[in-house]
N, C-alpha and C positions, 0 to 999 in steps of 0.2 A: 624751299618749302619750310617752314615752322609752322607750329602747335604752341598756345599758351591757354594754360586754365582762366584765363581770365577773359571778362568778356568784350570780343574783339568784334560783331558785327555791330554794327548801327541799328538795325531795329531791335534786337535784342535790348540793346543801351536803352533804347526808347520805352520796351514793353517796361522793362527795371525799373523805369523812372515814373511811368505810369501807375504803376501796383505801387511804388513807395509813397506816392503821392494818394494815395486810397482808389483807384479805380477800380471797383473792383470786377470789371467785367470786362476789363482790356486781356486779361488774360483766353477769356472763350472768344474775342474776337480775335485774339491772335491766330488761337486754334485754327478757329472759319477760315480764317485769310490765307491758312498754309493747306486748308482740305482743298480751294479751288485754287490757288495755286502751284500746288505740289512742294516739293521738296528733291533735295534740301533745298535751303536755303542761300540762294546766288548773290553777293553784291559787289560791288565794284571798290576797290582798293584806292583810296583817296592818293592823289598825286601821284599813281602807280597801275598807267593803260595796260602796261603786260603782265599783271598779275589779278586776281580776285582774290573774295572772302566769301570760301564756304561752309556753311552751319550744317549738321548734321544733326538732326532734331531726333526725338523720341517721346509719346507720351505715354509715361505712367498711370496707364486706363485701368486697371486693380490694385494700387499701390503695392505691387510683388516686384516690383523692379528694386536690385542690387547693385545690377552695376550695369551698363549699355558698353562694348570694347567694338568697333572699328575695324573691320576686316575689309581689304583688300582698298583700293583710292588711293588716297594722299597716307594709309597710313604705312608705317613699317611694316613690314608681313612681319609676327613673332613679337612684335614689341605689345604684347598684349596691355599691361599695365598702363605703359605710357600712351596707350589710344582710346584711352574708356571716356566718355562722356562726363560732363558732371552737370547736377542737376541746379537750377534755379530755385533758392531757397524757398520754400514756404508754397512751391507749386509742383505742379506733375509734368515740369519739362526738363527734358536732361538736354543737353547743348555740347557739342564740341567744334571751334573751328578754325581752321586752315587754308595758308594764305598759301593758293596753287596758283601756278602757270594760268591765264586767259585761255591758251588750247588743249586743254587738259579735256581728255575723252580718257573714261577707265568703266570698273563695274566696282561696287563694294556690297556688303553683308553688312550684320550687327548681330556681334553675342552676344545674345542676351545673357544676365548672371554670369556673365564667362568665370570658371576657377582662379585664373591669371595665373597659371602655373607656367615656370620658364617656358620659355624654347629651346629645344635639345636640340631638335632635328628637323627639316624640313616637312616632313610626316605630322608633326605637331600641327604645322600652318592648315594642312588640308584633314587631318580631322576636324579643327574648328570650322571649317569653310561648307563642310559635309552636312552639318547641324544647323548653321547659323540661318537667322532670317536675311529677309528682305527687309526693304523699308515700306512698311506702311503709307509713307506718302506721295511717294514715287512711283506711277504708275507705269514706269521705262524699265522693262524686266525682260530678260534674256535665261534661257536654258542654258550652263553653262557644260562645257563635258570637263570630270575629271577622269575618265576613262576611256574603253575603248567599244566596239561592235560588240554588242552580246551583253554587255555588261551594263548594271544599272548607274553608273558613277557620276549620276550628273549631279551639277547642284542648278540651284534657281539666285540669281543676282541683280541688282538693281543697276542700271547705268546711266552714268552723269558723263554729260558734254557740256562744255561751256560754249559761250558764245562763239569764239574762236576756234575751234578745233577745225581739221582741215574736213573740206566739204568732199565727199569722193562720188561719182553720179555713173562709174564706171560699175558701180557693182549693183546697180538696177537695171529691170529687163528694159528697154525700151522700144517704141512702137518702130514698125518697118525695118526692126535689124533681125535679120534671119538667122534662125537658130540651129545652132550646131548638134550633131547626136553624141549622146552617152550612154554607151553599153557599161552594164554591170556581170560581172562575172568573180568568178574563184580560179584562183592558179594555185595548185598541187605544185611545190618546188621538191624536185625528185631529191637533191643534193641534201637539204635540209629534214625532207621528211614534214611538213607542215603548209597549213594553208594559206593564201592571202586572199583578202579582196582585192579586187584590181575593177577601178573603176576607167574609162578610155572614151574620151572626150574627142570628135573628130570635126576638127572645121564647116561649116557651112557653104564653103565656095570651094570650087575648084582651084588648082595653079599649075601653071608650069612646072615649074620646081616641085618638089616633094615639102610636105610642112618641116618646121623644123618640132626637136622634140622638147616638151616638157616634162618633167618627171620629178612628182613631190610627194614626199613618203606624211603618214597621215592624211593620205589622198583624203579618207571619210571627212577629215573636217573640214579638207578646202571646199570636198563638193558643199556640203551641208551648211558651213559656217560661214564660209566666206564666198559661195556663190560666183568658184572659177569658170565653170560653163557661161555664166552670162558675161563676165567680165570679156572673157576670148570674143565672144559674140561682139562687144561692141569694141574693143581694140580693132579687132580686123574690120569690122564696116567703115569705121571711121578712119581707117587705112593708117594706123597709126604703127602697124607690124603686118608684116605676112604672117601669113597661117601658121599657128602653129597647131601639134597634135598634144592634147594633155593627157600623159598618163600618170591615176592615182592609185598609189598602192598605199594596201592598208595591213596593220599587225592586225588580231586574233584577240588577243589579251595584253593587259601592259605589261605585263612581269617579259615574255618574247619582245616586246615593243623597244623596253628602253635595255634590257640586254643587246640587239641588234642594232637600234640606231646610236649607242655610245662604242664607235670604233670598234665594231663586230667583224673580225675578218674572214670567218664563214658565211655570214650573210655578205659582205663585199663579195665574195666569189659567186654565191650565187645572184647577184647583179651583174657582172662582168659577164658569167658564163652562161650563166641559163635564162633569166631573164631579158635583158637587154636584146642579147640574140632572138630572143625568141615574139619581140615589141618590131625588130625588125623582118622576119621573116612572114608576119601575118600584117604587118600593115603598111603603106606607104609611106617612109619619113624620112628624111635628112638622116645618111649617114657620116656629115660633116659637124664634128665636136663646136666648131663654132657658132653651131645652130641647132646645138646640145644645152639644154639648161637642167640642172639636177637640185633640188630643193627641200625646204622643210621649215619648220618651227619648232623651237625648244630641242628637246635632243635629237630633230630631224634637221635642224640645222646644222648639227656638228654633223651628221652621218652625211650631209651633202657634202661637208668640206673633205672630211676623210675619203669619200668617195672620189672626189675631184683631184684628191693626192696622187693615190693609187690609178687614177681610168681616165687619164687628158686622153689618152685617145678615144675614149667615150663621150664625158663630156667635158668643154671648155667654157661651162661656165658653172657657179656656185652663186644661189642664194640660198641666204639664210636670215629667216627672222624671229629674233631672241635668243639665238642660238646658245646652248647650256657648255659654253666653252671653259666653264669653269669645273666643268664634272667631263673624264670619257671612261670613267667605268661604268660598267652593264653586266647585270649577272654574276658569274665568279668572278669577271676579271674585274682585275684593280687595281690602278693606279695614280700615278700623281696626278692630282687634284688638274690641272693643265696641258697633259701631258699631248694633245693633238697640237700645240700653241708650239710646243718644244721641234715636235716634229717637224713641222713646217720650219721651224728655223736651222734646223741640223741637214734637211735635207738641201739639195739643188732645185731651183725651180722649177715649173714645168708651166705647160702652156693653158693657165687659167685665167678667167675673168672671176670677180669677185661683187656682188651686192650683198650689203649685213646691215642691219640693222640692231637699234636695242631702244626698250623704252630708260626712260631717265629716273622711270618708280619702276622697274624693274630691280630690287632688290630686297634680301630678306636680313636679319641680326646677324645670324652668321656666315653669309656669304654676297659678295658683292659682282652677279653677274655685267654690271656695268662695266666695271674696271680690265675685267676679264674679256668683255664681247673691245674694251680699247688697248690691250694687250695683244689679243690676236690680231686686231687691225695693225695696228703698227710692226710686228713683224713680218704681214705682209707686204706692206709696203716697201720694209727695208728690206727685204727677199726680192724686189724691184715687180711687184704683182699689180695690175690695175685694179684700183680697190673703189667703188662706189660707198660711201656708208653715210648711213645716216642716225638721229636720234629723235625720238618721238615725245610727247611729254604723256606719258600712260606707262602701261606696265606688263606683266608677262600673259600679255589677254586677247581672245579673239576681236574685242568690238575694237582692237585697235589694229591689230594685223591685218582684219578683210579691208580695210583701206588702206594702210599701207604696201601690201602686196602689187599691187599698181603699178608705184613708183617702184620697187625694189625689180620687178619684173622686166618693165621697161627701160630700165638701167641696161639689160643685159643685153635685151630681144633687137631693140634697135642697134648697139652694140655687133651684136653676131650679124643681124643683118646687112651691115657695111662692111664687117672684114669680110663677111664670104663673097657680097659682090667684089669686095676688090682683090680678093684672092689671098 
């Protein structure tokens, strides 16, 4: 991926040569052409099928604009300065563009007048993101959450797919596939003293067998975001896995949230001891780890792997997608920057499967979870772990996660599937 202030698409080149040539109304028909076509602006990368050129437009409709900055897409999280827009002389258009991956699916903002004051800290990224807009031309707009149940933390985001990004049809209801129940409920964890949501998703069809288990912490977003009931729904019609049972649990507030799920060893205990037990004693499921999957995204990704460390006899399988392997402090504790990556490697094996993921714009100035989500891959591997992983070209986002959830699922499911039939 590269950025140049200079101007890199072909119509822009064209509208420039237009207005220098005196037209002077090529620029309101530009405008037109981008209201009924949207935005940005998509083109195709000369002698280069796997890549595109996409423009980021903006118009200076009260000439108050300062500066247009780029949040979240193709640009750096934090690199404020070096994502700002810049305007085409002598008009009310500001232009910035980047030459992305064909399958590139992400969401982005625009600060307007952003300060461009450094990046210190991750905190920086998401107050900007809090404030920023949308894109006026882009009528492809998603809720995004930066928080949790209870709390107002959302932002509003615009989302760009290109032509290429992978198509998923798994995560649509479709007609004649019979729907599974999802009870909503609250569990009181005695050990801890606090609440969760716990949402419990139970098959449509009967089986022999017992379902096996699913279990993904930031349940609220799978249910909500990524629309795991209906995905279950048509895996099992289309006989693609046996049943399984999904339970989602959810934190309260994020401050409990990412204390717990970064390597929390009070909350591991009340998974081992009180919960888990308590998923099997009110419901039907697979008491065989092989046909245990334990899950998450971003810091519920590590909390699966740490969980999978501590409890193979619970479960024997770990996904995780985006996983924040480069952070396992939460709360008080605090420690080296990698410090679950270490652990895995100091320890002795144990009997886990593994599905990870990471997107490839998954990174911010000062920290590079890419490198980190291929650090822990490779020590599992050399730890001799079967390791599924893949890389996405998007970033730490849901419109990229509820489709790849699929493939990282099904990694495991038909996996566990086969060693439990064959013992």
């Amino acid at each position: 991926m590269s950025t140049q202030a200079l101007l890199l698409s072909p119509r822009l080149m064209r509208l420039q040569q237009e207005l220098e040539a005196g037209n002077q109304d090529a620029l309101a028909a530009f405008w037109q052409e981008r209201e009924q076509a949207g935005g940005p602006l998509i083109e195709p990368l000369e002698g280069d099928a796997a890549q595109m050129l996409v423009t980021f437009l903006w118009r200076d409709v009260d000439g108050q604009t300062r500066n247009v900055v780029v949040l979240g897409g193709p640009a750096l999280p934090g690199a404020f300065a070096e994502n700002q827009l810049h305007r085409l002389p002598f008009t009310d258009l500001w232009y910035r563009t980047y030459c992305v991956p064909a399958d590139l699916r992400t969401t982005y903002q625009f600060s307007l007048n952003d300060p461009l004051t450094p990046c210190r800290e991750i905190q920086d990224v998401l107050i900007r993101m809090m404030h920023a807009r949308t894109d006026p031309l882009n009528p492809r707009q998603m809720r995004s959450p930066l928080g949790l149940p209870g709390k107002q933390d959302f932002m509003q985001v615009s989302i760009l797919e290109l032509p290429a990004a992978p198509v998923q049809h798994w995560i649509l209801p479709q007609k004649g596939v019979p729907r599974g129940a999802v009870k909503l409920s609250m569990f009181l964890a005695r050990r801890l003293q606090r609440t969760y949501h716990v949402a419990v998703y139970m098959p449509p069809v009967e089986s022999t067998e017992p379902p096996g288990l699913l279990l993904l912490f930031d349940g609220w977003m799978y249910l909500n975001y990524m629309s795991v009931p209906t995905v279950m729904d048509n895996l099992i019609h289309a006989g693609k896995i046996a049943p399984y049972m999904v339970v989602l649990l959810s934190h309260m507030d994020y401050g409990t949230r990412r204390q717990e799920l970064l390597c929390h060893y009070p909350f591991l205990d009340f998974l081992c001891e009180e919960f888990v037990p308590w998923i099997r004693e009110n419901y039907r499921v697979s008491s065989d780890p092989a046909r245990a999957i334990v899950g998450g995204v971003s810091a519920g990704g590590v909390a699966a792997a740490f969980t999978g460390l501590h409890a193979p006899d619970l479960f024997g399988n770990v996904l995780s997608q985006s996983g924040t392997f480069w952070s396992s402090s939460g709360g008080d504790v605090q420690r080296e920057g990698e410090w679950l990556t270490a652990e895995y490697e100091r320890r002795e094996p144990v009997a886990l499967r593994f599905s990870l993921e990471i997107g490839r714009f998954d990174r911010y100035v000062l920290i590079d979870p890419v490198a980190a989500t291929r650090r822990f891959r490779d020590v599992l591997q050399r730890q001799g772990y079967a390791v599924d992983y893949a890389e996405f070209n998007g970033g730490h986002d849901f419109v990229c996660w509820r489709y790849s959830f699929v493939e990282r699922f099904l990694a495991l499911a038909q996996c566990g599937e086969e060693k439990g039939a064959n013992g």
